[in-house]
DOMARDO-343307 format. One line per field, with one value per residue (C-alpha): residue number from 1; x, y, z negated. Coordinates in steps of 0.25 Angstrom, whole numbers, always signed. Layout:
REM residues N
nr <- NUM ...;
u <- X ...;
v <- Y ...;
w <- Z ...;
REM end
This chain:
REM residues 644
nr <- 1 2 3 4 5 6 7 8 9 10 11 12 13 14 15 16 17 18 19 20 21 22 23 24 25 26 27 28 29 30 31 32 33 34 35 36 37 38 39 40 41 42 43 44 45 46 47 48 49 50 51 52 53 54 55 56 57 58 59 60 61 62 63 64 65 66 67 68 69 70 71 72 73 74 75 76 77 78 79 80 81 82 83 84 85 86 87 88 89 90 91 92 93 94 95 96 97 98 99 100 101 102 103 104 105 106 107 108 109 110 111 112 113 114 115 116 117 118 119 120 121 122 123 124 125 126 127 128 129 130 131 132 133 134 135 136 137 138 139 140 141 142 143 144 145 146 147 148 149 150 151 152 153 154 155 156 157 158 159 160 161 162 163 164 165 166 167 168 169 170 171 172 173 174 175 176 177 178 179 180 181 182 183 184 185 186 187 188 189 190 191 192 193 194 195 196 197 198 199 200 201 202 203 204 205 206 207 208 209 210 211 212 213 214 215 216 217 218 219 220 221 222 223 224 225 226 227 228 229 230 231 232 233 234 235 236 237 238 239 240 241 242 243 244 245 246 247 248 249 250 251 252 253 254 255 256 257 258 259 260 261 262 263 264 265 266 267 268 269 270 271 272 273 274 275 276 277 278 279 280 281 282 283 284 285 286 287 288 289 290 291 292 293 294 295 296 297 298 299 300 301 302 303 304 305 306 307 308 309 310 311 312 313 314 315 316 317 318 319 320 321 322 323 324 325 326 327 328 329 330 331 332 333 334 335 336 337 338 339 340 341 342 343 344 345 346 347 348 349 350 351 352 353 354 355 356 357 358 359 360 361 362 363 364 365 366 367 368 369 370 371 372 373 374 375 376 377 378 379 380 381 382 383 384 385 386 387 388 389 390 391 392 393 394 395 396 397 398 399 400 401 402 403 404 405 406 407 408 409 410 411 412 413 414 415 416 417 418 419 420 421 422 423 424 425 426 427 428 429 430 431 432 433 434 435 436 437 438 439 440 441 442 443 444 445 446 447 448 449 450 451 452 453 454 455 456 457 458 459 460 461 462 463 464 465 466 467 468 469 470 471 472 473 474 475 476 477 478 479 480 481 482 483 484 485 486 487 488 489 490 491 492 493 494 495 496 497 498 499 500 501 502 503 504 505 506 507 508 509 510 511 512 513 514 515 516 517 518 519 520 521 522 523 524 525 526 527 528 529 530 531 532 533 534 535 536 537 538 539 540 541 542 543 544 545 546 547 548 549 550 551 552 553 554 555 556 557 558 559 560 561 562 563 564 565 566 567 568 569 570 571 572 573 574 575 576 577 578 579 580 581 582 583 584 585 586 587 588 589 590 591 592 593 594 595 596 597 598 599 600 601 602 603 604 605 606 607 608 609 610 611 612 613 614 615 616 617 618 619 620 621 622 623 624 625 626 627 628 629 630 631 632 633 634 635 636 637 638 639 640 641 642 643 644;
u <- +17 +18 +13 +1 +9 +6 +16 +8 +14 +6 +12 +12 +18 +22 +13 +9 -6 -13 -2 -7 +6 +15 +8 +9 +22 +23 +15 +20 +34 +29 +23 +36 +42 +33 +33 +46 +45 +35 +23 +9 -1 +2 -6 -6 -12 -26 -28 -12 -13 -18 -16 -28 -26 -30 -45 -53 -41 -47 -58 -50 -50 -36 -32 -42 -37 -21 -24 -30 -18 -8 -15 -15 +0 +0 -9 +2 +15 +9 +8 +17 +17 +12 +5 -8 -8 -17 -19 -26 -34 -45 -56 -67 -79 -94 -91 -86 -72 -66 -55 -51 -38 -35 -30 -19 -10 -3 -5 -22 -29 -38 -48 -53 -57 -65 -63 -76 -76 -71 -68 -74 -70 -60 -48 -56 -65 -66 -80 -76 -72 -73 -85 -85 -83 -98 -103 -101 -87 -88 -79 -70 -65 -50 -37 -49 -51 -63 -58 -66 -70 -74 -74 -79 -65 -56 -41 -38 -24 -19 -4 -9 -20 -30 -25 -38 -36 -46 -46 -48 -44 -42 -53 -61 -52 -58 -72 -80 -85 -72 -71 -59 -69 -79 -66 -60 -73 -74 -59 -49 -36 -29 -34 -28 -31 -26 -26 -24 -26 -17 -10 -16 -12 -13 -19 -9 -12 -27 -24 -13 -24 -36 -27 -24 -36 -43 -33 -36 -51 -50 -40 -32 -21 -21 -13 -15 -7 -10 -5 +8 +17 +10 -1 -7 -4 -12 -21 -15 -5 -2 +7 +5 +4 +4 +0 +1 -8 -13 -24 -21 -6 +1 +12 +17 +16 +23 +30 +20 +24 +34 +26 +33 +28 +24 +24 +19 +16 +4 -1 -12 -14 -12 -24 -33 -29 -34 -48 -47 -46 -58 -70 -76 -71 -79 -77 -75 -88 -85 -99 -98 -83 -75 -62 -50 -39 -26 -14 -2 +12 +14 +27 +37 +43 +50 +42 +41 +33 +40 +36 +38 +45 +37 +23 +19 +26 +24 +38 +35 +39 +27 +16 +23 +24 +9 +5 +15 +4 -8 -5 -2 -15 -23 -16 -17 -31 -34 -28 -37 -50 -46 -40 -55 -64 -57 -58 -42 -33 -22 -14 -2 +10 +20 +33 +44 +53 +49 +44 +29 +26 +33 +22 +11 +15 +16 +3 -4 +3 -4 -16 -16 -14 -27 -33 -29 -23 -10 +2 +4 -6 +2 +8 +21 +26 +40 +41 +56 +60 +69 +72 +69 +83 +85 +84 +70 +65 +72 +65 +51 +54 +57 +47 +36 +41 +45 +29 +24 +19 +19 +29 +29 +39 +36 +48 +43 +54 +51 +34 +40 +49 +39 +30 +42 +40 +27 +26 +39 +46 +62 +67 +81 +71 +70 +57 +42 +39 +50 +45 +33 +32 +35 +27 +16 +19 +21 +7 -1 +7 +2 -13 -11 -9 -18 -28 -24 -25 -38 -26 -26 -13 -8 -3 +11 +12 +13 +6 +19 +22 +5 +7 +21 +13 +25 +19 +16 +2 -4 +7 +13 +0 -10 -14 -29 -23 -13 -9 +0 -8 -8 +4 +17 +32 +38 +28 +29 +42 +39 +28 +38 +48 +38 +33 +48 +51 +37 +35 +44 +49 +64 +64 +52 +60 +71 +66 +58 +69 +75 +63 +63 +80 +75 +75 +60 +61 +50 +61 +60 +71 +85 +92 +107 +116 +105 +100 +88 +92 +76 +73 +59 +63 +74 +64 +51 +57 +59 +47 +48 +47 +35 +27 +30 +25 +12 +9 +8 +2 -10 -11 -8 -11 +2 +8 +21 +27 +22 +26 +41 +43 +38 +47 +59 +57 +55 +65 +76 +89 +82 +82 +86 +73 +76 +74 +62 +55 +60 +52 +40 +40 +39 +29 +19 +21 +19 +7 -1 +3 +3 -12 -18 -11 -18 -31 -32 -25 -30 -35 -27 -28 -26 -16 -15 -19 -12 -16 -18 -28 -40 -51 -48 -37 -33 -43 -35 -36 -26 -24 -23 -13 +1 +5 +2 +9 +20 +21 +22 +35 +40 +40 +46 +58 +57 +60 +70 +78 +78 +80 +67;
v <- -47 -55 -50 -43 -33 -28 -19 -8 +4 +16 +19 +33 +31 +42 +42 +49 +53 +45 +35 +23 +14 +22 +22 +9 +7 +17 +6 -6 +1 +4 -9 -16 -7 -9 -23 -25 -18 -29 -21 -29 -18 -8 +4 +14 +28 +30 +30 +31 +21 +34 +45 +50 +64 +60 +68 +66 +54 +45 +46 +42 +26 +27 +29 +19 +9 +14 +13 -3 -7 -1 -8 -22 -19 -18 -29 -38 -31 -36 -51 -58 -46 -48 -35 -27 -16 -4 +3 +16 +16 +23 +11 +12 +0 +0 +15 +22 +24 +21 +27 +13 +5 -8 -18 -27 -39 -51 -46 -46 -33 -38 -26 -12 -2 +10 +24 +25 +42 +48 +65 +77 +87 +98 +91 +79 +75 +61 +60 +65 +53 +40 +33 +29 +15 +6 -1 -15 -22 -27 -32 -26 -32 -29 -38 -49 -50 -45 -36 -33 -19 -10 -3 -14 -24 -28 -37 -49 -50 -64 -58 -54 -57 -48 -38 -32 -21 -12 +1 +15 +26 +41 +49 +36 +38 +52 +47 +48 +32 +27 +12 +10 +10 +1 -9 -9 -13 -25 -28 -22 -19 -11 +1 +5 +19 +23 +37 +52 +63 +75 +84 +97 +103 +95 +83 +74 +75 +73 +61 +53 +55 +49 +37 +37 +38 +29 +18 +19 +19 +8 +2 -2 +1 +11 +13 +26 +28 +42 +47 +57 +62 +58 +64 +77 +88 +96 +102 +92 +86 +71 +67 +53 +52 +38 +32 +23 +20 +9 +9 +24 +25 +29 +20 +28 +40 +44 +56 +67 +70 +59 +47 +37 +23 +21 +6 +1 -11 -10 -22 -28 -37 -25 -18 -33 -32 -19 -21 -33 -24 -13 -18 -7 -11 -22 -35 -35 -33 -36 -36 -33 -32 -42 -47 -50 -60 -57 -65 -59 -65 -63 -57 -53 -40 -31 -22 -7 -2 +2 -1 +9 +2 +11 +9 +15 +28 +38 +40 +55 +63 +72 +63 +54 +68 +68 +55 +56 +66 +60 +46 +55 +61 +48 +43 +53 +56 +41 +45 +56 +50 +38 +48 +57 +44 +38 +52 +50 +62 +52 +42 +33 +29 +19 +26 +20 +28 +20 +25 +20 +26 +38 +39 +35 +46 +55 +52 +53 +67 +72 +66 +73 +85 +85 +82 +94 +84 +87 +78 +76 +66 +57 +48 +41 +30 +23 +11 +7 -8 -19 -13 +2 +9 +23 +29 +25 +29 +43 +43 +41 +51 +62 +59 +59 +74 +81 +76 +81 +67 +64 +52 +40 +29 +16 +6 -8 -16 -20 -23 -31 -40 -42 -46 -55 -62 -64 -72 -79 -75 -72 -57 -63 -70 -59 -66 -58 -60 -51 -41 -42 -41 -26 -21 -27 -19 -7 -7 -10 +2 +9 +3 +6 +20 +23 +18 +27 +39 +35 +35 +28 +18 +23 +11 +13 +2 +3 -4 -12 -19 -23 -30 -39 -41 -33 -29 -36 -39 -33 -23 -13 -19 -14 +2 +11 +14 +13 +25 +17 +7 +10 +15 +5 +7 +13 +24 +25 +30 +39 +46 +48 +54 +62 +68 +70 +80 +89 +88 +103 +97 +95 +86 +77 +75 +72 +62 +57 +55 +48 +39 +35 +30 +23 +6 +0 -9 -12 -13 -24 -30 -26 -16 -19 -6 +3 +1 -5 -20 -24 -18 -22 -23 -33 -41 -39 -34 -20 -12 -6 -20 -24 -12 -14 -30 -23 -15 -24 -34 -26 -14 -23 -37 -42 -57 -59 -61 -49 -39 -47 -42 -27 -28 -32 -21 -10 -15 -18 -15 -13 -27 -40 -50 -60 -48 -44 -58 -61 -49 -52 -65 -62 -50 -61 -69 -58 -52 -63 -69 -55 -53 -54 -41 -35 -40 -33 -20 -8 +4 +12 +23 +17 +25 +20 +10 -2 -5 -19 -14 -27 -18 -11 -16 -29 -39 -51 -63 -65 -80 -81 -87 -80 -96 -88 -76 -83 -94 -83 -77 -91 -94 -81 -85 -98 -91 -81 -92 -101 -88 -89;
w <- +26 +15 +0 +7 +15 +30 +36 +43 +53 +57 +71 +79 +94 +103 +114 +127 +127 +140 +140 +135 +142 +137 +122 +121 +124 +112 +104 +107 +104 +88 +87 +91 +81 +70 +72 +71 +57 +52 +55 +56 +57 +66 +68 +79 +80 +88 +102 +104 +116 +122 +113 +105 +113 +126 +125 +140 +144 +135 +144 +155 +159 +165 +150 +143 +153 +150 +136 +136 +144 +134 +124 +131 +131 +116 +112 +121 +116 +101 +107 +96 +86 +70 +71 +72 +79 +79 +94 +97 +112 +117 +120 +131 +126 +134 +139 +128 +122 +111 +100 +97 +90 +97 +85 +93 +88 +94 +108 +107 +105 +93 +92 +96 +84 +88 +83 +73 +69 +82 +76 +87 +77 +76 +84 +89 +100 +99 +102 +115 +121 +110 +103 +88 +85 +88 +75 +79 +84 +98 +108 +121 +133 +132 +141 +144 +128 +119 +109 +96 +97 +85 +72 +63 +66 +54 +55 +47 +48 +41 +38 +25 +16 +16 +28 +35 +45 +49 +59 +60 +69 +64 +61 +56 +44 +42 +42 +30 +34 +38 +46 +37 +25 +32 +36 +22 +17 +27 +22 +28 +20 +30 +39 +50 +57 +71 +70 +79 +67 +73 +62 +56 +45 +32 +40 +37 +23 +24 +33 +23 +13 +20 +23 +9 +5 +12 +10 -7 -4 +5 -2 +11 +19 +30 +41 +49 +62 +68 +82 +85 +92 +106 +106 +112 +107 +115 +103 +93 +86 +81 +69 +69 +52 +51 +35 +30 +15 +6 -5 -5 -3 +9 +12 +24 +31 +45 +46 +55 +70 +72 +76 +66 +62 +48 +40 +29 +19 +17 +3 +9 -5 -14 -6 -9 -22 -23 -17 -27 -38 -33 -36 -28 -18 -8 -3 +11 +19 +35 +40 +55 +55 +63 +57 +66 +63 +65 +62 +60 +51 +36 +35 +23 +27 +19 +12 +18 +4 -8 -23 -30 -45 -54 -47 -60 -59 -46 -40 -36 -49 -46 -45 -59 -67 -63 -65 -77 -83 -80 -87 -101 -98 -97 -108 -118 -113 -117 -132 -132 -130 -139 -151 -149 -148 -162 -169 -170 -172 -176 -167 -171 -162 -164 -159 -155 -148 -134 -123 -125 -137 -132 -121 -131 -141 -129 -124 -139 -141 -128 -131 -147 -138 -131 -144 -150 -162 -167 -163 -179 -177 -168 -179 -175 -181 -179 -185 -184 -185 -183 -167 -170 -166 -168 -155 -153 -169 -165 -153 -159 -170 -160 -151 -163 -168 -154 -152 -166 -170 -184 -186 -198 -197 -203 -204 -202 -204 -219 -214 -203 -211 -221 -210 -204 -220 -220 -208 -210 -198 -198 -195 -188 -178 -169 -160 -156 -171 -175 -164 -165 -181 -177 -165 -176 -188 -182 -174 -188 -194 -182 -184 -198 -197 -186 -196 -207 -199 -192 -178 -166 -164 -150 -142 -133 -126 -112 -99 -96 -111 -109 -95 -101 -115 -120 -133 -146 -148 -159 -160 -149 -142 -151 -153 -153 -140 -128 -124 -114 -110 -95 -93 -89 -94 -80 -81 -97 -94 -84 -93 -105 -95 -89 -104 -106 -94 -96 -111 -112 -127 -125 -140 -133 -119 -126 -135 -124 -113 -124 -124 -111 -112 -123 -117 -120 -132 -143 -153 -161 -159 -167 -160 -157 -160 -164 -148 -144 -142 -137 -123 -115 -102 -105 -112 -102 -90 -85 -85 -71 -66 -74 -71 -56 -59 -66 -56 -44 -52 -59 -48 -35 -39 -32 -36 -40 -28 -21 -34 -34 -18 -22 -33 -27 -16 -27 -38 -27 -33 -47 -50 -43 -39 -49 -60 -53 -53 -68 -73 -62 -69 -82 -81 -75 -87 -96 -89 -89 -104 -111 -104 -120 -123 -115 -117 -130 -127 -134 -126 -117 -106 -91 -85 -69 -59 -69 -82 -90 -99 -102 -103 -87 -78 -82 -86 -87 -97 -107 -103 -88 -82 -75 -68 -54 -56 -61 -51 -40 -48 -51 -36 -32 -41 -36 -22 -25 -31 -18 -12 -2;
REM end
């Protein structure tokens, strides 16, 4: 699929144990289905031509022969077919037998993959009648063709960049040296395991998190078909738990005891970008294994994953109110350790009334708390000018006593107009000088303080205003340190709201909630009617859209073109394309030529898997060049215009 996406399905067929006719049937009937879904990687659960409950049968020729002509029936149903797909059948080579999965696609059966850990304990007696995978591939006479036959067997499929697939079955996932481990490492993206693990109690559990697991350490895609309803149930039972995960998310799961088939888009470049960005992890190393080619189409489908808008903020409440907590832990633990180091028993906050310095305020007063050092320490200062408007002055008042804070207000206007006559610039000229004049004076009056009360200047600005250069330098931009450096607008929000419902102070939710209804503005423009007449997001763009843009583009290292699909999928009906690819636009031109702001940031806590800070995640220069990022956007208009 097209902008690294391969549409995978984990499928579980209702078979007859020792019918290898009529279980093919069964197959070719899901991989019709699944085909027709857009499916190119198709998985199906181990030894299902057969059943994996057969026991003394699989000793039996009449079967092993049923079960080769069944999947001779496959591999020519699949003539003409984009697809790969993943077979389960008990194998006989040189006198022994084989738990094997036969990978087929476009009529041929390209390969044979052995079981490699075959389990004779508690429930199982694999041992009984299969022998583990031999060391070396080697080759196996099937329908007048020689057929690749081993462990150590990996497929290149040319339908997107970079898609590798390698094979497992069951219990080799369980192992402590797994073949997955041993494939990713020779470079495959995508593992694929034909599975029979029947249900016990609490298994299933056990079993979502090994795929899990193993798909963040291997940072691949899995894809785990498991068999069902079907089977014998003569001492067990099957529940075909078909998963789904990527890099250590499960995409999809499939309903117990209902044999259902599962898809899922699994982002084959965000997985290379990944590895990119792990230097621990190695550069491929496919000594002894033997690549296959296979061709298949590049398609564009519509998407089956969802993008969440907030990629920042968890949408279970639950697992936000937690993370919510953790991130005011890490932040004010920072403070801590920088307000022990300096000796300081004194920081200094510009408050405005916004919601950043809200949060940074909040975090300071948690970290005085652990410091045992009274709040009265905190010195606010609001410094009202030409765009202060009453709401927001109240609001920083309230918040600074509800807090116990101590609170100084220094008007600037008068230091600001003599500023605006010493470098001969006209106060009716409303331009970056006349805003900018302001964001400076208040940060010296802060530095100034601090200096006088051997304090540290608390920074507020957040991760979002650092990724658009949306402070001034030398002004908002400047503290002793960030508070909020690693942490983006959406979430800001989100962190406010949550101090709000658990802080048990009725005064401080309050003022809070009123916070939070508050538009973002720097104020420093006039207000119009006593109301805010300056608001960011009219100005830069909305927030939601900018940290969905800084995510993909820092965490995922997506182009342009691939973050403006996602986008429209997860902000349809929020915003029309056009506004989507306005803003895409502009937040490529600002993250590249604002670079310099961020070259010299102060120090601030990481909070997350994001942050833009020179001195760890993002070591970009100040001068390089956006022409590609903005060629991609300028021809995605180009198309959306011509209407391609």
């Amino acid at each position: 699929m097209k902008d690294g996406f391969i549409r995978a399905a984990a499928l579980t067929p209702k078979i007859r144990v020792a019918d290898p006719a009529y279980n093919a049937e069964q197959i070719i009937k899901g991989i019709g289905e699944a085909a027709e879904t857009g499916a190119q990687l198709l998985v199906f659960p181990e030894l299902c031509l057969t059943g994996y409950t057969c026991q003394d049968l699989f000793l039996q020729e009449t079967l092993l022969s049923g079960a080769k002509e069944a999947l001779a029936k496959i591999a020519e149903y699949t003539e003409g077919l984009d697809a790969l797909v993943f077979v389960g059948l008990p194998l006989e080579k040189d006198g022994k037998l084989y738990n094997a999965a036969a990978a087929v696609q476009d009529g041929r059966v390209l390969a044979f993959i052995p079981k490699t850990a075959l389990p004779s304990y508690g429930e199982f007696y694999e041992t009984r009648h299969f022998t583990p995978a031999p060391e070396q591939v080697s080759f196996l006479s099937f329908e007048g063709r020689e057929i690749p036959f081993g462990r150590e067997i990996l497929f290149s499929c040319d339908c997107v960049e970079g898609l590798v697939v390698g094979c497992e079955i069951c219990e080799d996932l369980w192992a402590a040296q797994t073949p997955s481990t041993a494939h990713c490492l020779a470079g495959a993206t995508v593992i694929v395991n034909l599975s029979a693990s029947n249900e016990t109690v609490g298994k299933d559990s056990y079993r979502r998190q090994l795929a899990e697991a193993t798909s963040a350490r291997l940072v691949t895609g899995y894809v785990y078909a498991s068999a069902g309803d079907g089977e014998s149930t003569q001492d067990l039972v099957f529940g075909g738990h078909n998963l789904i995960a990527e890099n250590g998310v499960l995409l999809a799961e499939a309903e117990r005891f209902e044999n259902r088939t599962v898809y899922a888009d699994l982002d084959i470049h965000r997985l290379r970008h990944e590895r990119r960005r792990m230097n621990t992890f190695p550069a491929p190393a496919d000594a002894g294994y033997l690549i296959l080619p296979v061709h298949m189409e590049k398609r564009e489908l519509a998407l089956l994953r969802s993008f969440p808008r907030q990629p920042f903020v968890p949408a279970d409440e639950g697992t936000k109110s937690r993370r919510c907590e953790e991130i005011f832990s890490i932040q004010s633990h920072g403070l801590k350790k920088r307000l022990e180091h300096t000796g300081s028993r004194c920081a200094v906050i510009g408050i405005s009334g916004g919601l950043d310095s809200t949060l940074a305020l909040l975090v300071t007063a948690r970290a005085f708390d652990l410091l045992g050092i009274p709040r009265e320490n905190i010195r606010c200062v609001t410094m009202p000018c030409f765009g202060t408007t009453d709401r927001t002055y109240e609001n920083a008042c309230r918040l600074t006593r509800t807090l116990g804070a101590s609170l100084t207000e220094v008007n600037i206007r008068e230091a600001v107009r003599l500023h605006f006559r010493d470098i001969g610039h006209d106060e009716s000229v409303h331009d970056v000088t006349y805003e900018n004049s302001q964001a400076r004076e208040r940060t010296q009056i802060l530095m100034d303080i601090a200096n006088a009360e051997n304090g540290l200047v608390i920074g507020t600005g957040d991760m979002s205003e650092l990724a658009l250069g949306w402070a001034t330098y030398n002004g908002d931009h400047m503290s002793m340190y960030g508070v909020n450096a690693g942490v983006p607008k959406t979430l800001v929000r989100h962190l406010v709201r949550f101090y709000a419902d658990t802080c048990g102070v009725p005064e401080l939710s309050a003022v809070l909630l009123d916070v939070l209804d508050t538009p973002v503005s720097p104020e420093l423009l006039p207000p119009v009617d006593g109301k805010i007449s300056q608001k960011t997001e009219d100005l830069v763009g909305p927030y939601e859209l900018h940290d969905f843009f800084l995510y993909y583009l820092l965490r995922c290292g997506f182009p342009p073109a691939k973050i403006y699909r996602i986008a429209k999928t997860a902000f349809a009906g929020a915003y029309e394309n056009d506004v989507i690819l306005k803003w895409l636009k502009n937040f490529c031109r600002r993250f590249f030529t604002q670079q310099f702001k961020r070259s010299c940031l102060p120090d601030g806590p990481k909070v997350g898997s994001v942050a833009v800070s020179p001195r760890g995640d993002l070591r970009m220069p100040s001068d390089a060049c956006s022409a590609l990022w903005l060629k991609e956007a300028e021809e995605l208009q180009e198309s959306a215009v011509s209407g391609n």
